[in-house]
C-alpha positions as CSV (number, residue, x, y, z in Angstrom):
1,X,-6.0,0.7,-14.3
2,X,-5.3,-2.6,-13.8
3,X,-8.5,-5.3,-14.1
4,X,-6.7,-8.2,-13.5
5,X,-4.2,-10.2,-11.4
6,X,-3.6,-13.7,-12.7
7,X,-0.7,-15.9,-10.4
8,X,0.2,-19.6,-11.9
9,X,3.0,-21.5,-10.0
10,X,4.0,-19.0,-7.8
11,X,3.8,-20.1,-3.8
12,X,0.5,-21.2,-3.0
13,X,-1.1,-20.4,-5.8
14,X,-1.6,-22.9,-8.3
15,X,-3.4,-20.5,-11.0
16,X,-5.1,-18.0,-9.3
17,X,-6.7,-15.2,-11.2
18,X,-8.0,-11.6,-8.8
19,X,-10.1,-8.9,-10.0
20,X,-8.7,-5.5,-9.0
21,X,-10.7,-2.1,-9.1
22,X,-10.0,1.3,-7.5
23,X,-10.0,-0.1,-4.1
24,X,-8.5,-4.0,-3.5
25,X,-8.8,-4.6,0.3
26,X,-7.0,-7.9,0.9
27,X,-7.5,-9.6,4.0
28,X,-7.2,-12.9,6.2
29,X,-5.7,-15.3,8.3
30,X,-1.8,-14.7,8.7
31,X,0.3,-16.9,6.6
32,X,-2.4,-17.3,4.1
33,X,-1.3,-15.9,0.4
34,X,-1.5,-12.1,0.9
35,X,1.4,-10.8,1.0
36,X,2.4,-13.3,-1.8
37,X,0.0,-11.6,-3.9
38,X,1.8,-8.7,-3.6
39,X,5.0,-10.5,-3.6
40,X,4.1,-11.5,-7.2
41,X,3.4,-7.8,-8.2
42,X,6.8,-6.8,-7.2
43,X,8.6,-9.1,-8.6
44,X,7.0,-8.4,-12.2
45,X,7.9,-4.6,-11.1
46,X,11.2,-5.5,-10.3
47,X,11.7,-7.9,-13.6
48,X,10.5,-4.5,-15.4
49,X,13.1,-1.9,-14.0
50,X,15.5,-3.9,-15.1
51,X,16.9,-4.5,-18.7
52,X,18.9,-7.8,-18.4
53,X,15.7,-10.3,-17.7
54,X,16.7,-11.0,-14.3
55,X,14.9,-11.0,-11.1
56,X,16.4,-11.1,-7.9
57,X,14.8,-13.0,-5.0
58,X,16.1,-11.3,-2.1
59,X,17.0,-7.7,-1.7
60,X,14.8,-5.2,-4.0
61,X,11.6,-3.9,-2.0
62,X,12.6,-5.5,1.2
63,X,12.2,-9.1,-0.5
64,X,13.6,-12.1,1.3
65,X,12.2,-14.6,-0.7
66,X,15.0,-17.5,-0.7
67,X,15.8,-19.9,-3.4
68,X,13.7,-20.2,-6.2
69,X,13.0,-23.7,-4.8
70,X,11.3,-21.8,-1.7
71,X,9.0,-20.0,-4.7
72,X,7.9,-22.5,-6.9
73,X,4.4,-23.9,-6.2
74,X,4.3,-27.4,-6.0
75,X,2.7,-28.4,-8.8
76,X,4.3,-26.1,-11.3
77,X,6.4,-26.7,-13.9
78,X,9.6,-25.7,-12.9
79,X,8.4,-22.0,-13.4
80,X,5.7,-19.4,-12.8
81,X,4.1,-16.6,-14.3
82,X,2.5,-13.0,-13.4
83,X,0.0,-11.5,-15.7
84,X,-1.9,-8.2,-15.5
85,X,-4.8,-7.2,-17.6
86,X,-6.4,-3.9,-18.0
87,X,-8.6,-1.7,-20.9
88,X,-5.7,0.4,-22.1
89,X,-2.5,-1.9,-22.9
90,X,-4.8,-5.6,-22.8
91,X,-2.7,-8.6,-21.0
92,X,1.4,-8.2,-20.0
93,X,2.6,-11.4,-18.8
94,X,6.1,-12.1,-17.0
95,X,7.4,-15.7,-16.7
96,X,9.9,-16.7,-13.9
97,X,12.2,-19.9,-14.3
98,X,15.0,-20.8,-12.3
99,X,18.6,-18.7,-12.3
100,X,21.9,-20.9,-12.0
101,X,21.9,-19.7,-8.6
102,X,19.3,-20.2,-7.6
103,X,18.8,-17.3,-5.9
104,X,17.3,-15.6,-9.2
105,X,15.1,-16.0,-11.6
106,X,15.3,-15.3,-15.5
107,X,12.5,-13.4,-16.7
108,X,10.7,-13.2,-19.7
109,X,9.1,-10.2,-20.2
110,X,5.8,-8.9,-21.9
111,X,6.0,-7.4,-25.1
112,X,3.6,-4.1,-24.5
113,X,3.8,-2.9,-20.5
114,X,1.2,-1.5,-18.6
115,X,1.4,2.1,-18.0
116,X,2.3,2.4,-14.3
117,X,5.2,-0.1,-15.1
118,X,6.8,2.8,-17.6
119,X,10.1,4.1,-16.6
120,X,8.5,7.6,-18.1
121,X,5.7,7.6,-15.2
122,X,7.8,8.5,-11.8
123,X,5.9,7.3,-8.7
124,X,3.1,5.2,-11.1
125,X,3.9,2.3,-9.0
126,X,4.8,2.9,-5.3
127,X,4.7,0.3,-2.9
128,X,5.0,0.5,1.5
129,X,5.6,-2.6,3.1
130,X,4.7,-3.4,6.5
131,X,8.2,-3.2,7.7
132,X,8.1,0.5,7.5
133,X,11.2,2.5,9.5
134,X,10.2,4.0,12.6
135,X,11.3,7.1,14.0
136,X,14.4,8.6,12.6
137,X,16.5,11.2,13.7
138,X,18.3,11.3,10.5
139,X,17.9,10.0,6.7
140,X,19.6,9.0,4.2
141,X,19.2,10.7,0.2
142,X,18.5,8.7,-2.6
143,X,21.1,9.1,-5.4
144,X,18.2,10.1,-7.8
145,X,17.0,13.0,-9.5
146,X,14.3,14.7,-8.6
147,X,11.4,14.2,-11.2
148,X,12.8,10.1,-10.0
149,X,12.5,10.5,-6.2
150,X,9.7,8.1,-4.1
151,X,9.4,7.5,-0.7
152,X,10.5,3.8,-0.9
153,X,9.1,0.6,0.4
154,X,9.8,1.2,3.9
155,X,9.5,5.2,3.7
156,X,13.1,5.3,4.3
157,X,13.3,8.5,1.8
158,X,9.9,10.3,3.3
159,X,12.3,13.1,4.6
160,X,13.8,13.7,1.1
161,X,10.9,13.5,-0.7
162,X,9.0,16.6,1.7
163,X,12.1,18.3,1.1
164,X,12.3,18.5,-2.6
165,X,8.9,17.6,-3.8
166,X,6.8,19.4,-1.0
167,X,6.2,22.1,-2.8
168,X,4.5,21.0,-5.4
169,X,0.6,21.2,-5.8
170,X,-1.9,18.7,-4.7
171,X,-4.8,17.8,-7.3
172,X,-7.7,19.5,-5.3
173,X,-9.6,15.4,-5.5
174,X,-7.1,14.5,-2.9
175,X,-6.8,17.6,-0.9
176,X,-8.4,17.2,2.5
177,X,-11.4,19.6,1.7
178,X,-12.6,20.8,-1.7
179,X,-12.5,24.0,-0.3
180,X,-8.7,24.3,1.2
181,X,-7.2,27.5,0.3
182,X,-3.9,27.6,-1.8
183,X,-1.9,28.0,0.7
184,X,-2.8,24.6,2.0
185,X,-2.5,23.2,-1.7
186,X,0.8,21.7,-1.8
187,X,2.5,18.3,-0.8
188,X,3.8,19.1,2.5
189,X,0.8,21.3,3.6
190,X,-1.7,18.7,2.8
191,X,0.4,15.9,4.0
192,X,0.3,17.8,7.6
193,X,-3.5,18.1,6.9
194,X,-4.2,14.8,6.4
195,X,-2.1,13.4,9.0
196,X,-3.8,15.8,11.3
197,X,-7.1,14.3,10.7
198,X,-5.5,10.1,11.3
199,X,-3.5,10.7,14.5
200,X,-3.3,14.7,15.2
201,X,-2.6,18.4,15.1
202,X,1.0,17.9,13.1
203,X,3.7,20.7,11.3
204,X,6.5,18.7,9.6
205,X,9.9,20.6,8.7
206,X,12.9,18.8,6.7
207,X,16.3,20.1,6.2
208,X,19.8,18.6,4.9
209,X,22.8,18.9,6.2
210,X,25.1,21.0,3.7
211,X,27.4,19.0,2.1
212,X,26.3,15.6,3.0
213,X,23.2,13.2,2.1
214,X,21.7,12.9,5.3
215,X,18.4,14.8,6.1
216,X,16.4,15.4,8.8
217,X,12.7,15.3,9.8
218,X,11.2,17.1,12.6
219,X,7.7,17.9,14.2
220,X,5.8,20.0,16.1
221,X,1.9,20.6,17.2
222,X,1.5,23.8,16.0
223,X,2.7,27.5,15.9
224,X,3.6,27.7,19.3
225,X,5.1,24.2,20.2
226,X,8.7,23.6,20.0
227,X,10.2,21.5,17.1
228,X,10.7,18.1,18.6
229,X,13.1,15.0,17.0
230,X,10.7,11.7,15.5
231,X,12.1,10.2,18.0
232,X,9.7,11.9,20.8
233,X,6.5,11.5,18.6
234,X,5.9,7.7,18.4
235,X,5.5,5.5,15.7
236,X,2.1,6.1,14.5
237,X,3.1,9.2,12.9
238,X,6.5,7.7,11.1
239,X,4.5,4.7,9.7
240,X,1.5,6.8,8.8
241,X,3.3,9.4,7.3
242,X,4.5,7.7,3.8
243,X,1.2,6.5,2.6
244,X,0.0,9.6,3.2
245,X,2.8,11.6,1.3
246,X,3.0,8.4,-1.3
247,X,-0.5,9.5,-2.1
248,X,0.1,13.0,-2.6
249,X,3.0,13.0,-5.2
250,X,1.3,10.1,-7.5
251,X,0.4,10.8,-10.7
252,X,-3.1,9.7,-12.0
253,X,-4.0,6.5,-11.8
254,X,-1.0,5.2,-10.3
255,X,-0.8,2.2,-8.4
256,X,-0.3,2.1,-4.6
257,X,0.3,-0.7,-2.7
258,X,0.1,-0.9,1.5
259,X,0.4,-2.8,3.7
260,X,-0.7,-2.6,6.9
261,X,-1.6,1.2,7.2
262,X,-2.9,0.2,10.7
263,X,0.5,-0.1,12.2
264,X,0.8,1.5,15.6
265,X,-2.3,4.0,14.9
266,X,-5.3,4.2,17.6
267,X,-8.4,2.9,16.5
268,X,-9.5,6.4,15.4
269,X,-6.6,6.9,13.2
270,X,-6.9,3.5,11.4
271,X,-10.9,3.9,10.4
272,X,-9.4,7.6,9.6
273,X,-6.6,6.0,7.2
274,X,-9.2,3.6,5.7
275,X,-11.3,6.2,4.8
276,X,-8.2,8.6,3.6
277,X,-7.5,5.6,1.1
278,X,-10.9,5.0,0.0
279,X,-10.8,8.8,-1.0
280,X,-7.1,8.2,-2.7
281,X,-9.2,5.7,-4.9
282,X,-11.8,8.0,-5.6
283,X,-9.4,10.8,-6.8
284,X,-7.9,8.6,-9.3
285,X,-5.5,6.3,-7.5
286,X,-5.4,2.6,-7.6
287,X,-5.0,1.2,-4.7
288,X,-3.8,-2.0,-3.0
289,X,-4.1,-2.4,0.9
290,X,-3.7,-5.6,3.2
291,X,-5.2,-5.1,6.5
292,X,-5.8,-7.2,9.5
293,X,-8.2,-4.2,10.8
294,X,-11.9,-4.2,11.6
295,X,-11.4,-0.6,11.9
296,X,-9.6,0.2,8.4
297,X,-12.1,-1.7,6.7
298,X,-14.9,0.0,8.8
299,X,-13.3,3.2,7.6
300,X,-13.9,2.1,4.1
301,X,-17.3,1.2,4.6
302,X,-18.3,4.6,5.9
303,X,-16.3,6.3,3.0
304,X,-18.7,4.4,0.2
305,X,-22.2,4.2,2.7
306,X,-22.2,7.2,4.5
307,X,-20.0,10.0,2.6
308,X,-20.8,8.1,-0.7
309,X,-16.9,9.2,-1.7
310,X,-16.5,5.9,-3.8
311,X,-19.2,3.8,-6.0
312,X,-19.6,0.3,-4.2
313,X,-18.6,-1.2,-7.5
314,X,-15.0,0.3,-7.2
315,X,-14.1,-1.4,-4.2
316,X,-13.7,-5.2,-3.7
317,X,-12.5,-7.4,-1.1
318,X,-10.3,-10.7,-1.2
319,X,-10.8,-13.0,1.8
320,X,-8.0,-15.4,2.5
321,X,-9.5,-17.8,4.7
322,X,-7.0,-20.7,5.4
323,X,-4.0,-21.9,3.6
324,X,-6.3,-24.2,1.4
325,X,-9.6,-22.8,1.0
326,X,-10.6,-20.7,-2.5
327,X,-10.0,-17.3,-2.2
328,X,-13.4,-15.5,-1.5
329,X,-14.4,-12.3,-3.1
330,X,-16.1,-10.0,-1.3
331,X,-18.2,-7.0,-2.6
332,X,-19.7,-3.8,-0.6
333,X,-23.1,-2.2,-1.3
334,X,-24.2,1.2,-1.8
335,X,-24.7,1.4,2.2
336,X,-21.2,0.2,2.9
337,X,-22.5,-2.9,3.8
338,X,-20.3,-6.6,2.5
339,X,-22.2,-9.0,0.0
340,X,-21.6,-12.1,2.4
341,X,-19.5,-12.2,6.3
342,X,-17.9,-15.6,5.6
343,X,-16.7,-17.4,8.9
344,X,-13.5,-16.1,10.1
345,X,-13.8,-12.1,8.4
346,X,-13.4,-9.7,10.8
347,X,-15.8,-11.2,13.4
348,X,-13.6,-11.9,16.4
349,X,-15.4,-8.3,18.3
350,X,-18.9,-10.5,18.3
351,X,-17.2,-13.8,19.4
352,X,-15.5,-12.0,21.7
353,X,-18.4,-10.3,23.0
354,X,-20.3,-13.3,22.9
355,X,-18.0,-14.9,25.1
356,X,-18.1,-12.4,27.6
357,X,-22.0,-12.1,27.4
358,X,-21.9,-15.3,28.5
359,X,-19.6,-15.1,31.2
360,X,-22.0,-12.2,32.6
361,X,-25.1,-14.7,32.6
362,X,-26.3,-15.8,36.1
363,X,-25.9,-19.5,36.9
């Protein structure tokens, strides 16, 4: 697992260093640093998958980063630098200077690599942007083999993934109940059980077309219902339906990163998905998840006060307040309560109601 995030010179952050535990809930202002966090994690992943120390700034994981003038903090030194630190493997760090393109970067890369950045470990490091695809009639198959195969950052490959992985079992941690019987014990049966509980009663069926690379994805309510295209279910269930199958076909302690599960879900669904991640966590996951939700984060809370599913010290919280401000961290307590409510975190429902309050108040 990693303990550590350290960022020098890269965007905003002039040396910034994170701690990360089972559960690392970013959140904040827009345009504040947190998707640069994760920004700087990819970029050390993508450094890694390749073997010619060469980073590109624009194209893997959805990454439209620009020149490496448009990366560089400014007051670096012409480069910057992405370390990681955990128990197993101690400290792997990756330094970025300019390409003679600039729209590159040469890499220099750590000597020992953490686990989940091993070519060996399929699906240790899995990562769903917020730009996930919406409903799809059709999908394209990645040219990968099978023991290779993730859902990719914008679940573009969910379809092929169900198809050739769905079989396999689910660790019983992450199963929706302890108690599920087999039959419900595999990828695609517990990915329709979970999904069921965040947005509602859900069968999934997959098929390819022979002879091609396209596959399809299709759903129904139950037994009885007709199949129906994704195109007639809405968008909750597309953009939910990665992180949950992401979740299922990681091996332990892999690293997931999300961002915005909340996307298009009711409020219901997204304090269900907080609480489906908070149990990921518990069953051996790491997990990284930007959210601009009250209700995903309430989801969390209720997972470690009122279920108890993970220890308050697994979880922690990093509050991006402005542009400027220090980066606060934020822990929970054993009630699912928050160590401190700075200004600004999640409290626009009591201003809000205050306001109206207000309003309501004779004259």
């Amino acid at each position: 697992m990693i303990r550590h995030l350290s960022i020098k010179g890269f965007k905003r952050f002039q040396d910034e260093r994170f701690e990360l535990r089972s559960l690392t809930v970013l959140a904040g202002r827009n345009g504040t640093g947190k998707t640069s966090t994760i920004h700087a994690l990819l970029l050390a992943r993508h450094a890694t998958q390749r073997a010619d120390n060469i980073a590109e700034l624009n194209g893997p994981f959805g990454l439209e980063l620009g020149w490496f003038d448009d990366v560089i903090n400014v007051n670096a030194d012409k480069s910057f630098s992405v370390a990681l630190e955990d128990h197993a493997d101690g400290s792997a760090v990756w330094t970025f200077i300019a390409g003679n393109t600039e729209l590159y970067a040469k890499v220099s890369l750590p000597r020992k690599l953490p686990k989940i950045f091993s070519p060996a470990v399929a699906r240790g490091f899995q990562y769903l942007s917020a730009e996930r695809i919406g409903p799809r009639i059709t999908q394209k198959a990645a040219a990968l083999p099978q023991e290779l195969l993730e859902i990719g950052s914008s679940g573009q490959h969910i379809a092929q993934v169900l198809e050739k992985l769905g079989r396999q079992i689910v660790p019983i941690s992450r199963r929706t109940d302890k108690a599920d019987p087999e039959e419900f014990s595999s990828v695609k049966a517990q990915t329709e059980r979970w999904l069921s509980r965040i947005v509602r009663n859900i069968q999934l069926d997959t098929s390819i077309f022979p002879g091609t690379d396209v596959l399809s994805l299709r759903f129904r309510n139950d037994g009885a219902s007709p199949w129906v295209r994704p195109t007639n279910m809405g968008f909750g269930i597309s953009y939910s339906l990665p992180i949950i199958t992401a979740a299922m076909t990681a091996p332990e302690n892999a690293l997931l990163i999300v961002e915005n599960p909340e996307a298009h879900l009711h409020p219901a669904g997204q304090s269900e998905i907080g609480i489906f991640l908070t149990r990921m966590a518990a069953a051996g996951l790491q997990i990284i998840v930007e959210t601009h939700s009250d209700h995903v984060l309430n989801g969390i809370r209720r997972a470690i006060g009122e279920s108890k599913t993970l220890p308050a010290d697994d979880a922690i919280v990093h509050y991006f307040s402005d542009g400027e401000a220090p980066i606060q961290p934020l822990t929970f307590t054993p009630t699912g309560g928050i160590s401190q409510w700075p200004l600004g975190f999640f409290d626009q429902y009591q201003l809000d109601i205050a306001n109206i309050s207000r309003i309501r108040r004779p004259r």
